[in-house]
DOZAMAR-169447 format. One record per residue: x, y, z of N, C-alpha, C, O in turn; residue in three letters. Coordinates in steps of 0.05 Angstrom, whole numbers, plus 5000, padded with zeros to 4 digits. Example, Ala and Ser with C-alpha at 12.3 -4.5 7.8 and 13.67 -1.06 7.14 Angstrom:
526448865156524649105156526449345156528549345169ala;525749555142527349795143525850015157526850235161ser;
//
This chain:
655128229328657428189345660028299332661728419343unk;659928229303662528409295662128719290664028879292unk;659328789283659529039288660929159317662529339318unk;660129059334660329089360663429179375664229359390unk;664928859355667828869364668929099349671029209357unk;667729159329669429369308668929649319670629819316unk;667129679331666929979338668930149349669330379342unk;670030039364672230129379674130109375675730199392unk;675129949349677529829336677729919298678629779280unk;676530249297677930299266679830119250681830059262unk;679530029228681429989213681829729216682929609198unk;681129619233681429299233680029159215678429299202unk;680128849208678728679201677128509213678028369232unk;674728489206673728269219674227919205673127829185unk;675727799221677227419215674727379224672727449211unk;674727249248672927069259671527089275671527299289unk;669926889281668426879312668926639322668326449307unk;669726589343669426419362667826369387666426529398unk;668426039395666026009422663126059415661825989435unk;661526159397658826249400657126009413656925769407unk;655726179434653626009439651126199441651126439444unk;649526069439645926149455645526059480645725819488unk;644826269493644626219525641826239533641426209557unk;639426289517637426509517636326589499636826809490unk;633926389487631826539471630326869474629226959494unk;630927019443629527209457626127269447625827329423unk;624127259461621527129468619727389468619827549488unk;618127439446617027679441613627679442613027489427unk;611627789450609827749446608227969422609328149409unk;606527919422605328109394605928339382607128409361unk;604228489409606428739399607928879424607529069439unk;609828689423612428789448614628799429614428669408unk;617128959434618929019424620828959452620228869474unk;623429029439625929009460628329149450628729169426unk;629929229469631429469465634729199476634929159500unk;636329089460638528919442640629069440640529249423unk;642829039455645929109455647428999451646728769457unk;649729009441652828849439654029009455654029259453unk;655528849478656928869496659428749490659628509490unk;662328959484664628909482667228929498668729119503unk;667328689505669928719541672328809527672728779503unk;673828909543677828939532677628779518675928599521unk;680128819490680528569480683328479481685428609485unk;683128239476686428029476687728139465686828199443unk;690528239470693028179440692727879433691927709449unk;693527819407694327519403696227539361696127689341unk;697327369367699627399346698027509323699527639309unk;695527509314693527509291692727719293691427779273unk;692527959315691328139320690728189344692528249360unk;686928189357686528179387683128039378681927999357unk;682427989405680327759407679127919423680227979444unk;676128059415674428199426671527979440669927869426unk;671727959468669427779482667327949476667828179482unk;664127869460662427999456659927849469659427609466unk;658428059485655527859494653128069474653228319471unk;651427899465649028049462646628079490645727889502unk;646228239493644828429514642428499513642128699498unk;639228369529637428559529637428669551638628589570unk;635928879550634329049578632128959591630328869577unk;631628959623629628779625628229019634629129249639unk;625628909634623129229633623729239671623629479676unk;624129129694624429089713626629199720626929219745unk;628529279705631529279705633329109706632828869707unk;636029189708638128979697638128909669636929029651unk;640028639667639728549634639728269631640328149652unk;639328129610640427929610641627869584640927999564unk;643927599583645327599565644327399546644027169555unk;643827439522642927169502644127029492643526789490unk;646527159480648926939471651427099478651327309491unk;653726999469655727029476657827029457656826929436unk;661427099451662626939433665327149435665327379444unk;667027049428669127239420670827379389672927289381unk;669927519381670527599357673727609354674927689373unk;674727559338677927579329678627789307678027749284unk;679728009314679128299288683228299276684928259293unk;683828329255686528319249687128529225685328589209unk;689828619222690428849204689528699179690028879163unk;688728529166687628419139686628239138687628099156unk;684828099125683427879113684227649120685727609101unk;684227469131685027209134684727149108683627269091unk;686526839107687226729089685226429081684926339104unk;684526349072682826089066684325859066686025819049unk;683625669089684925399076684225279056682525399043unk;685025029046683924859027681124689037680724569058unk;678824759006677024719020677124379031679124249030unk;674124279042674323969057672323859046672023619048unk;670024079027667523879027667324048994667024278987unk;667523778977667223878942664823858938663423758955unk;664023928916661423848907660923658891662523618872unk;659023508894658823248890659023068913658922828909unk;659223178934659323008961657222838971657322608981unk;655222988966652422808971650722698946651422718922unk;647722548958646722448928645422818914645923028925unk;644422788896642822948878640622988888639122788888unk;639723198898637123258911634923478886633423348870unk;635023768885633723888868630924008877629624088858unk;629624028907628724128915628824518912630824658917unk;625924648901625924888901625325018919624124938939unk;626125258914625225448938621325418946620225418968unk;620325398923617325328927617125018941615024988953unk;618624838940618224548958619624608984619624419000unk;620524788991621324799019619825049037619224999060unk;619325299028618825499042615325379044613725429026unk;614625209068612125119068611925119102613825179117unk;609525059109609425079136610224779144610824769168unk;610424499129611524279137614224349139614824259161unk;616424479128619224449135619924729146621124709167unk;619624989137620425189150618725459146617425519126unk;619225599168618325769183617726129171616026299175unk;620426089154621426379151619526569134617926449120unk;619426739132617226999125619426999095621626879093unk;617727209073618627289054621027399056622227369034unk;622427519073624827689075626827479081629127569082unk;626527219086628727109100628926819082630126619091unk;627426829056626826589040629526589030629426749011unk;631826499032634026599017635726279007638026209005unk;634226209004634925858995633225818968630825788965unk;635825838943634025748920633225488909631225388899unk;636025378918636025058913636624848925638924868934unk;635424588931637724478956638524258928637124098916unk;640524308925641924098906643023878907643523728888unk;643423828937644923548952643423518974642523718985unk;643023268983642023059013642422879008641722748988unk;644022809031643222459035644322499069644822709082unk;644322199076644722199107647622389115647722589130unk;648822319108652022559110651522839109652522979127unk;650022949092650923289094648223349069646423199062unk;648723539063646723709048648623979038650624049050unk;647224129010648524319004646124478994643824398997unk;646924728980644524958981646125128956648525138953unk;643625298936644825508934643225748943640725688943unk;643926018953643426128964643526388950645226448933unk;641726548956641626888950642327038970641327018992unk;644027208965645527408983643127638994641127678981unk;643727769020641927899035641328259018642928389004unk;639628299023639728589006641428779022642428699043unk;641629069011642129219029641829239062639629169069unk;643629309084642829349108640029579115638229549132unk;640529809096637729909100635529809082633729969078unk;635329539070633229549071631829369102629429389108unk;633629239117632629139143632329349164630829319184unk;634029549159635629629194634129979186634530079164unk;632530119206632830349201635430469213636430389234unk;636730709196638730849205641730599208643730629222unk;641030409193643830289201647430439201648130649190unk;649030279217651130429223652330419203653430639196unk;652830159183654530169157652030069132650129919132unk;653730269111651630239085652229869075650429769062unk;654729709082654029499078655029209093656029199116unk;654929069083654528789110657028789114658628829095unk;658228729145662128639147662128289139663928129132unk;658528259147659627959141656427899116655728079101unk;655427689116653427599097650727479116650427229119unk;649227629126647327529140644427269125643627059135unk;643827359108642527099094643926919090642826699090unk;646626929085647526619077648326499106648826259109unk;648626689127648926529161646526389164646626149169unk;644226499163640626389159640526229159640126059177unk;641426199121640625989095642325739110641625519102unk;644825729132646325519137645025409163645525179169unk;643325559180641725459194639425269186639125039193unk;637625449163634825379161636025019137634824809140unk;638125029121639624759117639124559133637624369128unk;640424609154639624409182637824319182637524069183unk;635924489180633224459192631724279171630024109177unk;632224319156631224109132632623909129631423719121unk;635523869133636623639141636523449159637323219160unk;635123629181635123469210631323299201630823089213unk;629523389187627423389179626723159167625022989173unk;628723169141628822949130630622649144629922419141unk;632422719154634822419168634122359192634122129200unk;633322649212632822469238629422599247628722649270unk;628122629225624722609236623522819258621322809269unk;626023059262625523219281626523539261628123549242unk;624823779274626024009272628424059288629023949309unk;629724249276632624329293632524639305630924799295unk;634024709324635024979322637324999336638024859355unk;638625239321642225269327642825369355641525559365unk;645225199367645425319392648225419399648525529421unk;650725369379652625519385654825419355654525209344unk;656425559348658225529337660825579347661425769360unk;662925319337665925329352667025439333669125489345unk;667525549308669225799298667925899272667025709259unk;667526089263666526199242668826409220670226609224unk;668526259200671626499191671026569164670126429146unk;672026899165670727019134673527069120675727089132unk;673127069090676127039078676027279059677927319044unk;673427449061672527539036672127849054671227779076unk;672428099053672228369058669628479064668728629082unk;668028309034665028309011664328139005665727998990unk;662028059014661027858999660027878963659428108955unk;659927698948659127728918655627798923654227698941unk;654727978905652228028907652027908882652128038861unk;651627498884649827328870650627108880652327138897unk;649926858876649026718890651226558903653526578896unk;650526398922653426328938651626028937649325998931unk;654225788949654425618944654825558974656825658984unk;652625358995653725339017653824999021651824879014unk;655924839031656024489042656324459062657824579077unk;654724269067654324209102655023929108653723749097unk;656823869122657023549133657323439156659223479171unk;655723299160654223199188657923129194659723059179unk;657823189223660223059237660423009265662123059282unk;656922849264657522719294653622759302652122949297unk;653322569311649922439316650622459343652722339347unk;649322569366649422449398646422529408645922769413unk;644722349412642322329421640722619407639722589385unk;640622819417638523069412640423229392639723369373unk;643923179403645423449392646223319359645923079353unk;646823459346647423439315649923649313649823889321unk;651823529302654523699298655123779263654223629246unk;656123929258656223949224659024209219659224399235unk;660324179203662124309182661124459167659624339152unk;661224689161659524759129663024999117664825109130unk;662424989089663025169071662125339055660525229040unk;662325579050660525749030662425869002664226039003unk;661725768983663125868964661726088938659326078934unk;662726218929662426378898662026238878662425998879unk;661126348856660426218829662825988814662625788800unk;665026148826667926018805669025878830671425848832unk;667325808849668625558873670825768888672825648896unk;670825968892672626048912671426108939669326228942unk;672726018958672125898991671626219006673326389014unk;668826229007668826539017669326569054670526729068unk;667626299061667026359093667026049100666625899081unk;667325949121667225719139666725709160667425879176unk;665025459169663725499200664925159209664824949197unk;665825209231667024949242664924809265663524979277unk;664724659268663224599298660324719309659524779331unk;659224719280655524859282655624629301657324449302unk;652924649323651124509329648424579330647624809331unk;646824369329643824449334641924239349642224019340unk;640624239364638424069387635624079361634424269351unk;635623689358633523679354631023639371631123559394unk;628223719355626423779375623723819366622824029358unk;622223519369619723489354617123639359615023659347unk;618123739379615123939394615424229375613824409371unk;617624209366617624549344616224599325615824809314unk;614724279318613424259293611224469295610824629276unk;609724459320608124659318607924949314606425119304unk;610824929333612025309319612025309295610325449285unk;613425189280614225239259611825159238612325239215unk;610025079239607425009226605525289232603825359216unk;606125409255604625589268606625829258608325879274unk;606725999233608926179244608126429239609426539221unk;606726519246605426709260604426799286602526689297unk;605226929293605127029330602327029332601626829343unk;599927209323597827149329596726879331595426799350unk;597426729307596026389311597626219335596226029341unk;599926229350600626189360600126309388601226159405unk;599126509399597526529419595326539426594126599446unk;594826429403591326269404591326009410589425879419unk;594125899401592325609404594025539437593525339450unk;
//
């Protein structure tokens, strides 16, 4: 989505994202593929710059499209500024879980390319924290990608999901998955290629929905990115996805 907003806007920065939601799993079978757009409306003036409305877009083999998520990107002549952070470390108890105690088919899902959680170093009922390995190059995911490197940090957006998911696992006995974020803000140009520091704190229980804060920091504690108002729907029937995570075993059973 910020690629999206930037295309048509040289020279800008990408601040933030706002509003994100998921409207729309996108639902693939074996070997089906799908052809995925960013759709970018006029954008806002606003004192900070302008506010680009972005939908992600498939093609339907029938025709038409439909929209999967949504959000409005915020692009400005420089870098936003970082507030003071909200969540230190040391916030929760001492956890120490490895990347080998979590990447299992009991807690999560993710294939070799997306293992990007080395440590969970904090849990308790409040929040959870992580450290994390930064994403490789864009070509090594993307053929022909448009930029040689990330505008924002895609493994550590992941690593603040798949968090959840092991938080929601351990405190409320269910899998999770993310369904929108109320602001996302980057402070950093580049991310550090080594390891980042992400805290998460629960801020608000309502029946299925789970609300949370998180922070991502650098080696020497400086505040790279922040996500305000994650949510995620817990949901005990995922167990089997996520136990199942492979598309073939999964249309077998």
């Amino acid at each position: 989505m910020a690629h999206g907003a930037m295309h048509g806007h040289p020279g800008m920065v990408f601040n933030r994202l706002v509003d994100f939601s998921v409207l729309k799993g996108i639902i693939l079978n074996e070997e089906e593929s799908v052809n995925l757009s960013v759709k970018a409306m006029p954008p806002v003036k606003t004192e900070s710059g302008i506010l680009v409305p972005v939908q992600l877009v498939s093609q339907q083999a029938a025709g038409g499209s439909r929209v999967h998520a949504r959000a409005q990107v915020q692009l400005g002549n420089s870098v936003a500024k970082p507030d003071a952070p909200q969540i230190s470390a040391g916030s929760f108890q001492p956890d120490g879980r490895t990347r080998e105690d979590i990447y299992t088919p009991e807690f999560l899902f993710h294939g070799a390319d997306l293992e990007g959680l080395q440590q969970i170093t904090e849990s308790d009922a409040h929040g959870i924290a992580a450290t994390v390995t930064p994403a490789p190059k864009p070509s090594r995911w993307i053929n022909e990608p448009l930029r040689q490197t990330w505008i924002t940090e895609p493994m550590m957006l992941d690593c603040c999901f798949q968090m959840m998911i092991l938080w929601s696992l351990q405190h409320q006995g269910a899998h999770s998955l993310p369904t929108g974020i109320g602001k996302f803000q980057q402070f950093v140009r580049r991310f550090p290629q080594e390891a980042i520091t992400i805290r998460s704190r629960i801020t608000s229980i309502k029946k299925q929905l789970v609300r949370a804060n998180m922070e991502c920091f650098d080696s020497k504690g400086n505040l790279l990115a922040s996500l305000e108002g994650y949510e995620c729907v817990l949901d005990s029937s995922l167990k089997t996805a996520f136990t199942h995570n492979r598309l073939g075993e999964l249309l077998q059973t």
